[in-house]
C-alpha positions in Angstrom: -9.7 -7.5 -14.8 -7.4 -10.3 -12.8 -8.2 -12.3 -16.0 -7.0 -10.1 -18.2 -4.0 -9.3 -16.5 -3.2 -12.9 -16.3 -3.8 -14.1 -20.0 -4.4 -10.5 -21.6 -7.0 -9.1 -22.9 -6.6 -11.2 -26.9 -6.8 -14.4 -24.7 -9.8 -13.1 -22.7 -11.7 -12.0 -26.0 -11.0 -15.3 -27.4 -12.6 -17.4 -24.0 -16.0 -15.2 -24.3 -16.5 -15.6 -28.5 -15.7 -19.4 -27.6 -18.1 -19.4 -25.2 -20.8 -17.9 -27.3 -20.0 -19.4 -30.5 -20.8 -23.0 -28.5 -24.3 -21.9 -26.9 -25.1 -20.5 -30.6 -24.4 -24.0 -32.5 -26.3 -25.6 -29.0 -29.3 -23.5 -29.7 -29.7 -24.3 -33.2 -29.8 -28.1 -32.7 -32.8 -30.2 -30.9 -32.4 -30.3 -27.0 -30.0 -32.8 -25.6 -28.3 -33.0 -22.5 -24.9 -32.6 -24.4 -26.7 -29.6 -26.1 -27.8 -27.8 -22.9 -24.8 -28.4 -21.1 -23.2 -25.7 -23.6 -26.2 -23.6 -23.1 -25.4 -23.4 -19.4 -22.2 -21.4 -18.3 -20.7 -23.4 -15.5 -17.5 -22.2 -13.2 -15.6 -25.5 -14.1 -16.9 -25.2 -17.7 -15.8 -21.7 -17.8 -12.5 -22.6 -16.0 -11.7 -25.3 -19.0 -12.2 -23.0 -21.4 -10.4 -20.7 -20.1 -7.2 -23.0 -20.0 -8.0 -24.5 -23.2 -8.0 -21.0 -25.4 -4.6 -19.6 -23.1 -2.9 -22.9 -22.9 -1.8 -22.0 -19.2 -2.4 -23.7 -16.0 -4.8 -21.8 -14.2 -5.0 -23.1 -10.9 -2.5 -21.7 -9.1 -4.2 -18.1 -10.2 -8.0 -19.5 -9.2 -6.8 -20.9 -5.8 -5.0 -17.4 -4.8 -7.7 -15.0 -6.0 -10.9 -16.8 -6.2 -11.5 -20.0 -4.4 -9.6 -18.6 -0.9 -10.8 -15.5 0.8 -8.8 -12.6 1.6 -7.1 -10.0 0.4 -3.1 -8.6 -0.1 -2.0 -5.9 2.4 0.8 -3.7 1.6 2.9 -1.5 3.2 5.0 0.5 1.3 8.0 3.3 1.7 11.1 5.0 0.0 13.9 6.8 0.2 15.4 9.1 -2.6 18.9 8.3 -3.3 20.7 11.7 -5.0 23.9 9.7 -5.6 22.7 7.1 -7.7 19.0 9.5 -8.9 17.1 6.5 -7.7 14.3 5.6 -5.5 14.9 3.0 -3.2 11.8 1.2 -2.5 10.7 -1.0 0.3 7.5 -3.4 0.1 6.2 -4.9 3.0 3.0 -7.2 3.1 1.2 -7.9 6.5 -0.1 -11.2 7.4 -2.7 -11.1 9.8 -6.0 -13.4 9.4 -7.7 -12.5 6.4 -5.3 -11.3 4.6 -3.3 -13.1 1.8 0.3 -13.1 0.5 0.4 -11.4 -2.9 2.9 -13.1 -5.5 2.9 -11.1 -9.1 3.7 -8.0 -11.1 3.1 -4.4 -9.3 2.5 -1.1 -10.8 4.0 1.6 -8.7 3.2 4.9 -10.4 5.7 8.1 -9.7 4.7 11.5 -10.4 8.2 13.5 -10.7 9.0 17.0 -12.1 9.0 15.9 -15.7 5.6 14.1 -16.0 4.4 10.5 -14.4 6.2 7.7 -14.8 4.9 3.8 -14.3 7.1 1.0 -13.2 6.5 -2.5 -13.1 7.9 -4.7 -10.2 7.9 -8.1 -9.5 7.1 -9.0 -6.0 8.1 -12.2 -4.6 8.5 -12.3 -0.8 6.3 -10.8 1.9 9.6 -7.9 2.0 10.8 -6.7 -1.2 12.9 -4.2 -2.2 13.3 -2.6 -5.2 15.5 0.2 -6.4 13.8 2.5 -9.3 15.2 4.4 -11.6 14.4 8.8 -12.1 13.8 10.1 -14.9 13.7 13.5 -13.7 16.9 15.7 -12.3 16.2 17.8 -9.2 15.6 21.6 -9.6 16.1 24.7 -7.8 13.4 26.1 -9.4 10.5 27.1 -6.7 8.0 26.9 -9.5 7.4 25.0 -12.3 5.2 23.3 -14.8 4.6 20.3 -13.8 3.3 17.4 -16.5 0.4 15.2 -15.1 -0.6 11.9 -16.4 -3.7 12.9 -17.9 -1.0 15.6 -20.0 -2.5 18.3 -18.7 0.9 21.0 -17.4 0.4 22.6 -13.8 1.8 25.2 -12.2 3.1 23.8 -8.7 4.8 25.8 -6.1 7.2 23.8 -5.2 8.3 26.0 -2.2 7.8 23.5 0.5 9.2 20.5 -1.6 12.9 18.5 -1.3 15.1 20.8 -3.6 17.3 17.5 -3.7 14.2 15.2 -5.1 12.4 14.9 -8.6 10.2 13.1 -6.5 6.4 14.4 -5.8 4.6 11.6 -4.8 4.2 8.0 -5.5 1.2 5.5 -5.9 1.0 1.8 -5.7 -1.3 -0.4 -8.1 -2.4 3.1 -9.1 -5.6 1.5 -11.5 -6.6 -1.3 -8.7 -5.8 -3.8 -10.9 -5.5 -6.9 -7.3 -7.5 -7.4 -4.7 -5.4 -5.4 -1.7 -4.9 -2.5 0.8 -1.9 -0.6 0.3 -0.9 1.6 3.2 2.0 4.0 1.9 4.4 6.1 3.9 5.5 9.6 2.4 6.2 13.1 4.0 3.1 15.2 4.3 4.1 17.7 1.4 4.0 14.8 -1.1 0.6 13.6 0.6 -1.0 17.7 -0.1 0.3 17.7 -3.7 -1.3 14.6 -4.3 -4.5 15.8 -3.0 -4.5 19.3 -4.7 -2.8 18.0 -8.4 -3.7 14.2 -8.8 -6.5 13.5 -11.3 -7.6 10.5 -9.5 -10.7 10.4 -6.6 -9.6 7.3 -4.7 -5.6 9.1 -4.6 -7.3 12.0 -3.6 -9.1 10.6 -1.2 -6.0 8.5 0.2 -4.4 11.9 0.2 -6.8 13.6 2.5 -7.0 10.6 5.1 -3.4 10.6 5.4 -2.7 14.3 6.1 -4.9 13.6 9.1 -1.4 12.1 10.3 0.0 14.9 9.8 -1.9 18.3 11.4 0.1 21.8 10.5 -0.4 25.2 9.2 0.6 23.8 5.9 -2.0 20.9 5.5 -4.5 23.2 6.7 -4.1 25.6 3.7 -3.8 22.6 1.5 -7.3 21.3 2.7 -8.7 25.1 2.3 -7.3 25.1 -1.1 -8.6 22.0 -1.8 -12.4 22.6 -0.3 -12.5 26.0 -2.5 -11.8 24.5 -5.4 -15.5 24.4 -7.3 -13.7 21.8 -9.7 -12.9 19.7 -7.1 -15.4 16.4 -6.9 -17.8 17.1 -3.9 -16.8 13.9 -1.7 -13.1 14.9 -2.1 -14.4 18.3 -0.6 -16.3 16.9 2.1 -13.7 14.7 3.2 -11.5 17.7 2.9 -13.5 19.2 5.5 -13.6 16.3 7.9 -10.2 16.3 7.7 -9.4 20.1 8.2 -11.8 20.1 11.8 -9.3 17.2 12.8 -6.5 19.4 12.0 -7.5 22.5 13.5 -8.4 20.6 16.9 -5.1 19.4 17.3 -4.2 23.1 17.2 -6.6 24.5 18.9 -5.9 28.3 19.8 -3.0 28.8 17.8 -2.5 30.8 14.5 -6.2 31.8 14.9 -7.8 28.4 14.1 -10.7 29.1 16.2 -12.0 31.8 13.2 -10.6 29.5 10.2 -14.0 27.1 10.2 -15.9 29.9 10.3 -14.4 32.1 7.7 -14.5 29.2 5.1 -18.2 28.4 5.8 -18.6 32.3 5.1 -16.8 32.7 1.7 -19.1 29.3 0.4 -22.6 30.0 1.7 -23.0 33.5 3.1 -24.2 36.1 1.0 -21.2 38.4 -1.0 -23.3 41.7 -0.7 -24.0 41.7 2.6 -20.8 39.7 4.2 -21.3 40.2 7.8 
């Protein structure tokens, strides 16, 4: 995939039928060492190949992302400017051992009123920032049909969200196209719609151990929601669950959590005609 996004896929196709268009002439002639060496797929045969058919250097690319270890880790957080309808966004990239400095395009994905929107940015230095444009207005509207990027339309209450923001939540390198860790800061409604709407496991599952973060009455429901949804994949569930007993202990013996575990194990596994 790091190929591909570095000489596109046309270039990539091009490397692999070279490839096997030299080990099928090899194989047809009578065994020589010139002749085996193309029937044997070597990392510097492979690596010439692959500069030959792009006509790019490649070794800036190998020494980053295949011949050193570590990975990127990125830190990311925003701010919605209403003035200008913009999202001001602010990349930040760790450095500690292991970890590498990332240099490149980044997709940072936005999920606003009007439908998902993907951005590409270019990151240079270990802080970046980078102002991205809406292309949703903010609504009064308290509920609303929300476009998803699988096209699917969802009703969201959008009781709890910023009346002055388009803004629902936001991903970074949503399809795991480098090798990194991405840490992102948002406000714990964004991180529960993510959870309940998003069409993705690993955002879901980002989404649940974040709202750990953030205990309250309203992350609670969000997890319930979440954990009663048949639909819902079962490791999203379970981790919904984990993270709900973290939230209710932070809380313990207020607004009745004590009964909440309880109750929710009931309504899944006990028995509907005989309920106590």
């Amino acid at each position: 995939r790091l190929l591909e996004i570095q000489i596109g896929r046309d270039f990539l196709l091009q490397v692999f039928n070279k490839l096997l268009s030299l080990a099928a002439s090899a194989a047809g002639q009578p065994a020589t060492a010139n002749t085996w060496g193309r029937l044997l797929l070597s990392t510097q045969g492979f690596i010439k190949i692959l500069s030959t058919v792009s006509g790019k250097d490649m070794q800036v690319f190998l020494d980053q992302w295949v011949f050193r270890s570590g990975c990127a880790r990125i830190c990311g957080k925003f701010v919605f400017n209403r003035k200008r309808n913009i999202i001001e966004l602010e990349l930040k990239q760790d450095m500690p051992t292991g970890s590498k400095k990332f240099v490149g395009p980044l997709t940072i994905c936005i999920q606003e009123l009007d439908g998902s929107f993907k951005h590409v940015v270019q990151v240079e230095e270990t802080v970046s920032k980078h102002d991205i444009t809406c292309h949703s207005k903010s609504r009064r509207n308290k509920k609303k049909k929300i476009p998803l990027q699988t096209g699917e339309e969802i009703d969201m209450d959008l009781t709890k969200t910023d009346s002055d923001s388009p803004v629902l939540w936001v991903r970074i390198d949503p399809e795991m196209h480098w090798l990194r860790q991405v840490e992102m800061e948002q406000p714990d409604f964004m991180w529960q719609l993510q959870m309940k709407y998003e069409r993705d496991v690993v955002s879901q599952l980002d989404a649940v151990a974040a709202l750990e973060k953030y205990p309250s009455q309203g992350a609670s429901l969000a997890l319930q929601d979440v954990i009663k949804d048949a639909h819902c994949f079962y490791k999203i569930r379970e981790q919904a669950c984990n993270c709900l007993a973290q939230c209710l202990n932070e809380f313990s013996g207020t607004w009745g959590v004590h009964t909440t575990m309880s109750k929710l194990y009931s309504s899944l596994f006990g028995s509907h005609s005989c309920p106590s």
